[in-house]
N, C-alpha and C positions, 0 to 999 in steps of 0.2 A: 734896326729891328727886323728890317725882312730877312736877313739871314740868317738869324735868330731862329731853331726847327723849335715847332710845338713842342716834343719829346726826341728828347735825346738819351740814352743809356748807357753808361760806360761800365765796365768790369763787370757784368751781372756774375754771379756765381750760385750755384743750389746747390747743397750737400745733404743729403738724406743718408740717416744711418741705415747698416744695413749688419744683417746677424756677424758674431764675432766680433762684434765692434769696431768694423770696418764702416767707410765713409763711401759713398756713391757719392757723385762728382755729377748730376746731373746736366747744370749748367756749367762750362768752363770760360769765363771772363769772355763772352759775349758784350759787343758795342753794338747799337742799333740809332739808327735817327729817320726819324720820321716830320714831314715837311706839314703847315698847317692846311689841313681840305685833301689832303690826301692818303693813299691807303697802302700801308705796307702789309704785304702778303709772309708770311714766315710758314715753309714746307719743308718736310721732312718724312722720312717712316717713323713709326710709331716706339714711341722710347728716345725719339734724339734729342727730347729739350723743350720741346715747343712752349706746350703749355704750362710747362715748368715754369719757364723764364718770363712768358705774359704775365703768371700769377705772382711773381717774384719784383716784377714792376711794379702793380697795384698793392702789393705788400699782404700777398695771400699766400705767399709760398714761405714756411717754417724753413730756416736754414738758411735760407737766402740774404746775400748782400748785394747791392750794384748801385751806384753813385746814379739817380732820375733829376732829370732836370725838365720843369715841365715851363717852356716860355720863357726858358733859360735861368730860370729861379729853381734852385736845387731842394726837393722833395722828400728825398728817402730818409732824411734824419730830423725830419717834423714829427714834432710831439703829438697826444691824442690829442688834443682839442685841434692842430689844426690838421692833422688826419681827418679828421669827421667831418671839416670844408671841403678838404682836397678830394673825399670822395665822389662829393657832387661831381667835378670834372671829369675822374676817371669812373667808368662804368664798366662792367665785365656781363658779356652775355653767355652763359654756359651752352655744351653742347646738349646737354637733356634736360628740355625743357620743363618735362612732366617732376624731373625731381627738382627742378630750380625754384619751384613755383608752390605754396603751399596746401593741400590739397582741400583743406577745410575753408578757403577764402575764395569767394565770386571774385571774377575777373576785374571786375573796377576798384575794388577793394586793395587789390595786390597791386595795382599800377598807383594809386594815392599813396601808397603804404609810401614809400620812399619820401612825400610832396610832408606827410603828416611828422615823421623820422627828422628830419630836415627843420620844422617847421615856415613852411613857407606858404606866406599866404594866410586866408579864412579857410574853415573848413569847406565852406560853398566853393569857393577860387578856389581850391585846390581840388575838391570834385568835377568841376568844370576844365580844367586842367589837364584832369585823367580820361576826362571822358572824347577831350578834344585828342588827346597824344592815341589814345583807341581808334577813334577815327581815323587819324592819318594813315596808322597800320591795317585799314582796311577792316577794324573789330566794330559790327554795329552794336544800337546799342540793347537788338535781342538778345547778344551775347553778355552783357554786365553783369549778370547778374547768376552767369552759369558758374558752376567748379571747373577745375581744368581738367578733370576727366570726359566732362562733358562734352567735351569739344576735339576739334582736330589735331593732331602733332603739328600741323603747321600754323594752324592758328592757334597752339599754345606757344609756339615759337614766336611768333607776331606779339603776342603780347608780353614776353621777355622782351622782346625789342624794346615793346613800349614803354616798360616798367624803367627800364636801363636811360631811355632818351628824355623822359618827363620829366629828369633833373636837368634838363640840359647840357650834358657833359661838352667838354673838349674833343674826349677821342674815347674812342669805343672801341672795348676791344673783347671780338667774336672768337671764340673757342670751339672750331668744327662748328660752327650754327647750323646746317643743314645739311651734316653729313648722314643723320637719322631720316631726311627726308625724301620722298618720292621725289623723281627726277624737275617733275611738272610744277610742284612744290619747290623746289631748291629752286629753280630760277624766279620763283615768285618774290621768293624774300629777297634772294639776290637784289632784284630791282627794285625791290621795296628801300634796301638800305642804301643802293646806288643814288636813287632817287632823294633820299633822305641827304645823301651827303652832300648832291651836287645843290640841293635847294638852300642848305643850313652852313656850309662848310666845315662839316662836323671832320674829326682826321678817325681813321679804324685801323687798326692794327688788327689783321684777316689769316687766323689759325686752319689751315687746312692740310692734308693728304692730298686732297683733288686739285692736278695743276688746273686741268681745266677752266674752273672756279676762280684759283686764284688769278689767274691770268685775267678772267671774265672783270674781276671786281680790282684788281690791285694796279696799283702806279710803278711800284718797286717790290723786289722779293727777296727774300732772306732765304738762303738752302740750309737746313742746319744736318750736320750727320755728329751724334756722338757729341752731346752738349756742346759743340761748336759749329759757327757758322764758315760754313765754307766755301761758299760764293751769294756776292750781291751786287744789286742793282738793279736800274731801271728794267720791268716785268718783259717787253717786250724784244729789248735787247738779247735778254738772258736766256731767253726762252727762243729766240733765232738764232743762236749762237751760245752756246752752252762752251765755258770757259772749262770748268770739273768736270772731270768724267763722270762724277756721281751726280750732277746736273742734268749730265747727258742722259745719262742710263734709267733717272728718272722719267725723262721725257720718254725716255723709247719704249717705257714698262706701260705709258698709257696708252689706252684702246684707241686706235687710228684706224682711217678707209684707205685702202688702197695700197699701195708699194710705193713707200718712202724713202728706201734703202735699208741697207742693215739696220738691224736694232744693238745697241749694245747691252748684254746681258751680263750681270753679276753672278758670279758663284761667293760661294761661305755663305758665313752670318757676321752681322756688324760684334765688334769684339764688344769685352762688356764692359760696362763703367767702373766697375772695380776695378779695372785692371787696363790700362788703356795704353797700348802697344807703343815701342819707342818709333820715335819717326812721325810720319802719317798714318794715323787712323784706317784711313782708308788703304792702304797699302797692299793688306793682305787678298782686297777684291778685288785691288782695280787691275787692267788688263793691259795697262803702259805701266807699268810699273819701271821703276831703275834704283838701284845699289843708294841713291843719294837718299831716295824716300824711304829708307828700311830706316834709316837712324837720323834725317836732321825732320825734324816738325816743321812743315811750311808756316810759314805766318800769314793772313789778308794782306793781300797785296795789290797796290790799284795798279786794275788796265786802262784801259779806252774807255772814256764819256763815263764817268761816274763808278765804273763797276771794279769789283775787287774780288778777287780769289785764292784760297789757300791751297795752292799746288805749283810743285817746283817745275811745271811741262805744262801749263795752262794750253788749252785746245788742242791739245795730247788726240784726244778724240774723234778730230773733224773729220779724218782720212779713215777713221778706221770701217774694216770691211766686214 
């Protein structure tokens, strides 16, 4: 059983129609595994799959198929009734809280609402419940009985957290959580849910743009460009040693002190999902390019200690000036 990952994902796929009755390709046969108590990071620019593929796991993305195995018992092809269990486990915390949240319900009200959905418990245990998971997140209890306009973005973000964890899920999974938030704010949640996971061994699968963040908060990271994953593994490895150039160039796009070396910078735009060039993807940006990547598609390919990449010149990049 310990080898057994909490969540495992094989073939995900997303297709969303798009005018002319063509098919957008959002996800393409994405694999992802995640280990139990810990936190897989998935980054990307915006448009490459991210939140597609989370919501397509939870079974919120229309179009979507991918084979979920959660604690090695296979998920994706349960019926509604046991959907309606399974959800207890999985929880999805949105990036905007103020629309996740409804605007005519006191804050304790909307953290029960799940506990009363559920039925679990008396309705006293289940207020008692809401009012302890409030707590945890730092929500007193002046604040129970506000709307969520009333209150801060961050501590309307606090209390999605809560609303999400009062079930006591398996794994949680944050979609940009505090990408909306002040700088001072992002690291609060941040350690609100670090804190949360090291006490609970809760596992979170951690949607960002910000490597930063994810680096701050993740075990492992998924790079996705153009509904595929194109390098993984362990956060710290990956992130000292960038295997893909578009690993790399990520890294060098973020704000740094000092003279680190070159940066490498992209030109174009990422091609579009309707139409997704032969070869590598990444092809037409990247700055090592060679004759082989115009026409054969790399596949994830494991390197060293865990890690895997789709590129026929893995650390193509390291030398470069």
């Amino acid at each position: 059983m310990a080898d057994i990952p909490r969540l495992s994902v094989r073939d995900a796929v997303v297709r969303y129609s798009a005018s002319g009755g063509r098919d957008v390709v959002a996800v393409d046969g994405v694999d992802l595994t995640v280990a139990a108590g810990e936190t897989l990071g998935i980054v990307g620019e915006s448009g490459c799959g991210k939140s597609s593929l989370a919501k397509a796991v939870v079974g919120l993305a229309k179009g979507a198929t991918a084979k979920v195995h959660l604690d090695g018992t296979r998920i994706d092809d349960a019926g509604e009734r046991q959907w309606k269990a399974l959800r207890r486990r999985l929880q999805y915390v949105f990036q905007d809280p103020l629309g996740a949240l409804d605007p005519r319900m006191a804050v304790l009200d909307q953290v029960r609402e799940p506990l009363d959905i559920h039925r679990i418990g008396t309705p006293a245990e289940r207020a008692e419940r809401a009012r302890a998971m409030l707590d945890a997140v730092g929500i007193g209890p002046h604040l129970h009985a506000s709307a969520p306009v009333a209150i801060s973005g961050g501590q309307r973000q606090r209390v999605v957290v809560a609303r999400a964890l009062v079930l006591d899920p398996d794994i949680l999974f944050c979609d940009e959580p505090v990408s909306a938030l002040d700088v001072s704010i992002q690291a609060q949640v941040l350690e609100l849910l670090i804190g949360l996971r090291d006490r609970t061994g809760l596992t979170m699968v951690f949607i960002s743009h910000d490597l930063a963040v994810v680096r701050h908060i993740s075990h492992t990271v998924a790079v996705m460009y153009l509904g595929r994953v194109v390098e993984a593994g362990p956060v710290d490895a990956v992130f000292a040693r960038p295997a893909h150039p578009y690993t790399r160039a990520l890294l060098d796009a973020a704000p740094r002190i000092g003279n680190r070396g070159a940066r490498l910078r992209l030109e174009g735009e990422t091609p579009s999902a309707e139409a997704r060039p032969p070869g590598c993807a990444f092809a037409a940006r990247c700055p090592f390019v060679h004759d082989r990547c115009l026409t054969d598609d790399p596949a994830l390919t494991p390197l060293e200690a865990g890690r895997t990449a789709a590129c026929h010149y893995p650390f193509s990049a390291e030398n470069a000036a």
